[in-house]
N, C-alpha and C positions, 0 to 999 in steps of 0.2 A: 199792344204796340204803341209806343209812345211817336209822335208825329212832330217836329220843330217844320211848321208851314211858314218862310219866308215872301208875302204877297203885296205890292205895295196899292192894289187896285182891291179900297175895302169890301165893295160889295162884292168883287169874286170870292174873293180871300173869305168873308162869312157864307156863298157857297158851299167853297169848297169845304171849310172846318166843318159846315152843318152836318153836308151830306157822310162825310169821314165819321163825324160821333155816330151819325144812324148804321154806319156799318162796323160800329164797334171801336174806334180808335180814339186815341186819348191825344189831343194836338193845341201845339200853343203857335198863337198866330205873332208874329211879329212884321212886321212893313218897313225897316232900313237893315242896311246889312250889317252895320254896327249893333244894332239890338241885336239881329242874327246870331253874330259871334259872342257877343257878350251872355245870351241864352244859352246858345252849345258849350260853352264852359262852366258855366255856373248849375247844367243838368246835362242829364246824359239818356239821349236819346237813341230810337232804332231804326229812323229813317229820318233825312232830311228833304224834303220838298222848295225847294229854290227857286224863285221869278228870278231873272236875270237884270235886267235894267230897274235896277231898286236906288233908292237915295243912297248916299252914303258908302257902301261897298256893294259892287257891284256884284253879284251871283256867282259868277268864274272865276273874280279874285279871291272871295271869300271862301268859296269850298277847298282851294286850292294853300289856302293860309291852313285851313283845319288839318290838309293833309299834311301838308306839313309838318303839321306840331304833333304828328300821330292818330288823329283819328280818322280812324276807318270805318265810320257809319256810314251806311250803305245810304246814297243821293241819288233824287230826282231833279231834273231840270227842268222846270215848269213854264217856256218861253214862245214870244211869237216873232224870235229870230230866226230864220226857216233857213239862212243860205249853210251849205254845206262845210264853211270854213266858221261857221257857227258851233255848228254840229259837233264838228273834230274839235273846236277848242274846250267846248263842254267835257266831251270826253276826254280831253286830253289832263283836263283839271281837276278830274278823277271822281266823274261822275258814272253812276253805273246804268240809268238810264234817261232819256231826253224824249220831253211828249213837247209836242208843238199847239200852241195855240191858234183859234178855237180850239176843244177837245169835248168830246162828252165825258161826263163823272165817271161810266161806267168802265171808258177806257183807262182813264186814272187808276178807280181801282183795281183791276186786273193787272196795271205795271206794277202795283204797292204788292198786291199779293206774289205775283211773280219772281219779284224781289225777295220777296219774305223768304219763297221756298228753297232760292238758290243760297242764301245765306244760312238756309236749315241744313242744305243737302252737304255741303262747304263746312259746317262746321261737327257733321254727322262722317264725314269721311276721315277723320285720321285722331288722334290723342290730340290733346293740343301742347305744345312745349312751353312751358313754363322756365324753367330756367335749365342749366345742364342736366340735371341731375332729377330733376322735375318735372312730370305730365299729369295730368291730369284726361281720364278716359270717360269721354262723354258718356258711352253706351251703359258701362257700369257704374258710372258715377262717383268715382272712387279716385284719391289725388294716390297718385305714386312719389314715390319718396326715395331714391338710392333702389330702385325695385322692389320696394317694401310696399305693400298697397293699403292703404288710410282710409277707414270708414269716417266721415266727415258729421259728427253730431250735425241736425237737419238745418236749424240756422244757420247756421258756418257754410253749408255746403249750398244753400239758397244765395249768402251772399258772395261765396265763389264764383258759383255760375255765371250770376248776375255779373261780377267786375270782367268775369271771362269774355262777357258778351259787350264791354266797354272799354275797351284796353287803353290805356293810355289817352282816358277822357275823364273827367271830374266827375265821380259820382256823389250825389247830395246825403246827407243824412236823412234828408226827409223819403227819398227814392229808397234806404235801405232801410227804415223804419217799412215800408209800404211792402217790401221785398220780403222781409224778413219774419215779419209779426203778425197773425192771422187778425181780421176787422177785434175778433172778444178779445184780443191779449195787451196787455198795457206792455209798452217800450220805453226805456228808461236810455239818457246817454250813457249812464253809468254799463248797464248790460251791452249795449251796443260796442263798448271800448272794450269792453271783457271777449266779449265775441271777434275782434277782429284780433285782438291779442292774442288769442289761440290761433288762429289762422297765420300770423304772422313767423309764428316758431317754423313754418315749413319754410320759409322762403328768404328769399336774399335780404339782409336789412332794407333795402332801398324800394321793394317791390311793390309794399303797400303804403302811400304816403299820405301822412295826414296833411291835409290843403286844410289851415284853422282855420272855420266860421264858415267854411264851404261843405266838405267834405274829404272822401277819399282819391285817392287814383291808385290804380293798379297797372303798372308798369312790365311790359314785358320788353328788354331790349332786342333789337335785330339782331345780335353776334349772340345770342344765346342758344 
């Protein structure tokens, strides 16, 4: 689980990163919310962890800019703004949970995992709809096509999932090299372009878009 930790007080902030890698997470610490935003588009993460009163953009602006523009990765609000018009504006700026400072590590981790599961259970409950005509069914792993079901050679179908689990957020080349390619196997862009190319003949021209020098995004529209 990749972690985008927005903190602007360094030595929590290397707290908090340490104690997240000893329980297994991969997390990039940034301190203004302008780096914030400029990190969540340039990678694509599975959880964002946000201090609220940061330089620059401020925590409820910024989550609320993302949602905006479509992404829907699942937010932590990391503050020691306590009044309850606090609370409701966090969540109203579409955050999914809010810990209050002090806090111990241990209760952190238990909101991060909590989160994990309901974003498991959430995306275990129904096909996902991809376009009219298009789903794709988590359980069998299998894209549907006009009701014709597509066994997805393993790369293809690694980096499906993966854009499945990013939707309309900038995924990196180097996050689909990582995704895609076991540590012994060499990855080439050349293969990687071939690989999304096949994947592309399923779906709407517009669905998979090459972002040059960044990456992909995989678009799924609301009226779809």
């Amino acid at each position: 689980m990749n972690i985008l930790l927005l903190e602007d007080d360094i030595a929590l902030s290397d707290i908090i990163a340490e104690y997240l890698h000893d329980n297994s997470f991969m997390v990039d610490v940034v301190y203004d919310g302008e780096e914030a935003l400029s990190q969540a588009y340039e990678r694509s993460y599975d959880l964002y962890a946000f201090d609220v009163n940061v330089p620059a953009i401020k925590g409820f602006d910024l989550l609320k800019i993302l949602r905006d523009n479509g992404d829907t990765t699942p937010a932590i609000f990391i503050t020691s703004l306590n009044d309850i018009e606090d609370v409701s504006e966090g969540f109203q700026s579409g955050a999914d949970d809010y810990l209050k400072k002090p806090f111990e590590l241990a209760e952190l981790l238990l909101r991060i995992k909590n989160i994990q599961k309901r974003s498991f259970a959430q995306q275990r409950s129904s096909v996902i709809k991809i376009d009219k005509n298009v789903v794709f069914d988590i359980d069998t792993e299998l894209l549907i096509v006009d009701g014709q079901s597509i066994a997805l050679p393993p790369k293809e179908l690694k980096a499906l999932k993966y854009f499945l689990q990013h939707i309309n957020t900038i995924v990196s080349f180097e996050d689909l090299y990582r995704i895609m390619w076991n540590y012994d196997e060499s990855a080439t862009a050349e293969s990687l372009r071939a690989h999304i190319k096949n994947l592309r003949k399923y779906f709407a021209p517009d669905t998979i878009q090459n972002l040059r020098g960044s990456g992909y995004r995989f678009v799924i529209k609301a009226d779809n």
